[in-house]
C-alpha positions, 0 to 999 in steps of 0.5 A, spaced: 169 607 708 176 605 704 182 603 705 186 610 708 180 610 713 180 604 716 187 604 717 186 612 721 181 607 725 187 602 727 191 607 729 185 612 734 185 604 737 191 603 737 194 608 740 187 609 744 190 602 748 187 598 744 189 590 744 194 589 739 192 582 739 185 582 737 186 587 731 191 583 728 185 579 726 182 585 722 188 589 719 186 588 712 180 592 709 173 590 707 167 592 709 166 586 715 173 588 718 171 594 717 165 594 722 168 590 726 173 595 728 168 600 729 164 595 734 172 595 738 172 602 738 165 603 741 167 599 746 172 602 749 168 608 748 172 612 743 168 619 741 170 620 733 168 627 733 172 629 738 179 626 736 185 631 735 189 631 729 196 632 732 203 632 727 209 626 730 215 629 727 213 629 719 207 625 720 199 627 722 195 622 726 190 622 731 190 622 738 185 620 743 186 624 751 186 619 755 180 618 759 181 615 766 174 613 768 173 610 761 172 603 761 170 598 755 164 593 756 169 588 758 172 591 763 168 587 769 169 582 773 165 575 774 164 577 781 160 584 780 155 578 778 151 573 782 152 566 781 146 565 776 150 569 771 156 566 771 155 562 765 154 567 761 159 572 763 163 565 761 160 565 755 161 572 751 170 571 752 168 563 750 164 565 743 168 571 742 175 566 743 170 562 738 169 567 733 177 570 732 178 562 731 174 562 725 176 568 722 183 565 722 179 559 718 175 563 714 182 568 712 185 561 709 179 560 706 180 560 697 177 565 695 173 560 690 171 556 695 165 559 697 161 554 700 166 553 706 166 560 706 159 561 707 160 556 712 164 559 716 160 566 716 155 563 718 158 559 725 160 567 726 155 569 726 153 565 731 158 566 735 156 574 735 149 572 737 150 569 742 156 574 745 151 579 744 145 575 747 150 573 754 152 581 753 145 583 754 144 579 760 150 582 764 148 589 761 141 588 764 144 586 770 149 592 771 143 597 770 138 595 773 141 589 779 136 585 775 136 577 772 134 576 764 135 569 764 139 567 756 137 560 757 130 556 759 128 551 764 121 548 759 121 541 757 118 541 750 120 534 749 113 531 750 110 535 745 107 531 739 110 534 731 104 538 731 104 541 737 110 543 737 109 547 731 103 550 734 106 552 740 112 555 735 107 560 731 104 562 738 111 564 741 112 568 736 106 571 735 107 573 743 114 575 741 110 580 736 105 582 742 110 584 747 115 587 743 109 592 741 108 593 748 115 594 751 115 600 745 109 603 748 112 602 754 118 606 753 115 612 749 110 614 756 116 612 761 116 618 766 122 622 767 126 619 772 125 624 776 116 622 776 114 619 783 111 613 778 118 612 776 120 606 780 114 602 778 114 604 770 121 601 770 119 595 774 113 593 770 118 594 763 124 591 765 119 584 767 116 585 760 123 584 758 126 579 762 119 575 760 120 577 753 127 574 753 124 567 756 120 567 750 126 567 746 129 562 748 123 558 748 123 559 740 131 558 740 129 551 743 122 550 739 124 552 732 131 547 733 126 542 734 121 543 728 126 545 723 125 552 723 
């Protein structure tokens, strides 16, 4: 990773019909800029590998063929969802429109002040969280035509102090449980060509989906306790 490399990726981007609007944010190397541009080039599905150096007059680049069933992961439109996910389908461009405009923020910041720096860093950071948290819902919904709700209807507001500290502990105590059974069950996931198939995959796509509704208690709970 260095500074040739990552201007060889802008270029397999670019010419892979990459938006020259987004990467303008990220055409400075550093390690962050770095790993973002990768994270753009796996979204529209750019295998690295198998890239071909071609020589342009004096100069050799790298060409990616044009593939015409490729698609980025947001290359979808809000009605392949059902109205239940509309608010996330919203809320990954909005957080992701959020977070270039903290960039350009961040990019202005003294290289001193590092305070605001970290600031801003972390209100990225959240950006990211929840794009990918929003992602996760409609990716779940294109692979399996199911619903994982990123967001809880539970009322916490009666809870005393303490109880609510203990209701924190037991979530995540549960979050703990469940993700050690999903890893089993995904380790004994039959083939899909198993008569029992179907029914396996139903039983973990509901842990998951229960999964994610302890997380977003927690996301709730700890705001309320404090962390």
């Amino acid at each position: 990773m260095n500074r040739q490399t990552h201007k060889e990726l802008i270029e397999i981007y670019l010419s892979s019909g990459g938006d020259v609007k987004k990467i303008q944010l990220y055409k400075s190397f550093s390690p962050a800029n770095h790993a973002k541009l990768k994270y753009f080039l796996k979204q529209i599905k750019i295998d690295l590998p198998d890239a071909k150096p071609v020589k342009i007059g004096a100069k050799t680049t790298t060409i990616i063929p044009e593939a015409k069933d490729r698609k980025g992961i947001w290359n979808d439109l809000i009605s392949q969802y059902p109205i239940e996910l509309h608010q996330d389908y919203q809320n990954r461009y909005k957080y992701w429109l959020e977070a270039c405009s903290l960039k350009v923020e961040l990019n202005a910041v003294h290289r001193k002040d590092e305070k605001t720096a970290y600031e801003l860093q972390e209100k990225i950071m959240f950006c990211f969280e929840k794009m990918d948290k929003a992602q996760k819902a409609l990716q779940h919904y294109q692979n399996h035509k199911r619903i994982i709700k990123t967001e809880t209807k539970t009322d916490f507001s009666q809870l005393s102090p303490m109880e609510l500290l203990l209701k924190r502990n037991s979530t995540r105590s549960n979050i703990s449980k469940r993700n050690s059974t999903i890893a089993r069950m995904e380790a004994i996931l039959p083939n899909v060509s198993d008569p029992n198939f179907k029914r396996k995959l139903h039983s973990l796509n509901r842990k998951k989906e229960q999964l994610q509704e302890l997380l977003n208690e927690l996301e709730i709970l700890e705001a309320m306790v404090g962390n």
